[in-house]
N, C-alpha and C positions, 0 to 999 in steps of 0.2 A: 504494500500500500504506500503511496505517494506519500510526503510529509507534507505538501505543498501543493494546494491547488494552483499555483502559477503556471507560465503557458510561455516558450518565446513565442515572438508576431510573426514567424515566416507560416506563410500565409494568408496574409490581411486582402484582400481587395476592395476596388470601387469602382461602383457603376454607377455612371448617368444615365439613366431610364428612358430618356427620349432621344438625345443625342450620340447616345452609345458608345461615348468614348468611356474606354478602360486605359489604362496606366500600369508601368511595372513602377509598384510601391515600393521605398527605401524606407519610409517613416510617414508615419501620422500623432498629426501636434494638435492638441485641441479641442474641439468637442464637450467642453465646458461651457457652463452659463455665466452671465455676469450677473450682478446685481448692483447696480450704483448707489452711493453713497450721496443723501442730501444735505447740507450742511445747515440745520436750523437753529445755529448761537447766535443770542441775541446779549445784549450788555444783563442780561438778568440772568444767563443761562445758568445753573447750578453755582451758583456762588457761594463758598464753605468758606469759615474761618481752619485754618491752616493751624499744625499745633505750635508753628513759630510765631502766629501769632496772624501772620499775614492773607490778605483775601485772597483764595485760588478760587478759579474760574473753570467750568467743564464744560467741555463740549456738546451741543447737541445735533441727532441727526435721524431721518427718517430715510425708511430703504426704498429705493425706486423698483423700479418697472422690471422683470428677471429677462434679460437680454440673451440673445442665443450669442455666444463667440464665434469668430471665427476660425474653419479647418485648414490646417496649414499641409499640404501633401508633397513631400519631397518623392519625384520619381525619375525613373531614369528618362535623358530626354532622347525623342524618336526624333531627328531636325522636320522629318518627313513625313508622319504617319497618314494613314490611309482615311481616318477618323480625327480630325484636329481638335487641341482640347476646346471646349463652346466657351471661347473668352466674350464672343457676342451676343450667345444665348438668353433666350427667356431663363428666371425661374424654373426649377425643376426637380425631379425627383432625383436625391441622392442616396446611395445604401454604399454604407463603409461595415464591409463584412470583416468580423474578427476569424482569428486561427481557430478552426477545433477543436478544444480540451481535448485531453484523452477519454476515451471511452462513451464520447457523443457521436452523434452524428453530422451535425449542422454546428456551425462560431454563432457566438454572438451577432447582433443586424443593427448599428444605427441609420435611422433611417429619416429622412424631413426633407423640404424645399431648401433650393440655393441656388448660387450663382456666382460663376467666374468671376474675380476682382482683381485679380492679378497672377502673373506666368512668367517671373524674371529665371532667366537660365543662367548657370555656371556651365564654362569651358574650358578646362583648363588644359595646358600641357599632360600630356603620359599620365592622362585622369579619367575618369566615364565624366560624360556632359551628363547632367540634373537640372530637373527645374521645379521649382515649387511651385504646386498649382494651390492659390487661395479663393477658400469659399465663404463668402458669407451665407450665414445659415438665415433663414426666414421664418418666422411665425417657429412651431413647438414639432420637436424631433420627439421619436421614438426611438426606446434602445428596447428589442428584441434579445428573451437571453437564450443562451446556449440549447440544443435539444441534443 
């Protein structure tokens, strides 16, 4: 028996569901939410006497809106491919399929709308060419688990 339900990612993939580009995957950065922070101190805000004696002042703050982040995909770059990534594409359906634990059948599925924002590539000398495809994510992703 395993000690460890960890997993490496060889494995991972993504698909764009109407565009149909795929990617060879090196890394996925991402997929978190944000939440912003709103700053509501005012000169009254928590004002304590201090045990030196002195007024300290606290900060106040209410949570914003839960914002999808953005998917950062490092993959290997095709200069050519037959399917170009959709940097001019609508909105769309993305599924970033995880590796299959052992002893399932199907990885994990994130899955929601998005869209191309950026495709900067490195080339370097006696190097593999890469380029990060970034997604902004839209409106509320699903994460599908393991079967």
């Amino acid at each position: 028996m395993a000690l460890t339900d960890a997993n490496i990612g060889h494995g991972s993939t993504v698909e764009f569901v109407t565009s149909l580009f795929v990617a060879d995957i090196i890394n996925i950065n991402g997929l978190d939410d944000v939440r912003p922070e709103h700053d509501t101190t005012h000169m009254a805000s928590g004002t304590v006497e201090g045990g030196d004696g002195h007024i300290q002042a606290h900060g106040e703050s209410i949570p914003g809106v839960l914002r999808p982040g953005p998917v950062v995909l490092s993959t290997i770059l095709v200069p050519s491919p037959a399917i170009p990534v959709p940097v001019n594409a609508a909105p769309e359906t993305i599924n970033i399929t995880y590796p299959i634990p052992d002893g399932l059948t199907n990885g994990a599925v994130a899955s929601g709308k998005g869209y191309v924002t950026g495709t900067p590539e490195t080339i370097e000398v006696d190097g593999v060419m890469t380029q990060e495809i970034t997604i902004a994510r839209t409106g509320v992703w699903t994460k599908a688990v393991a079967t």
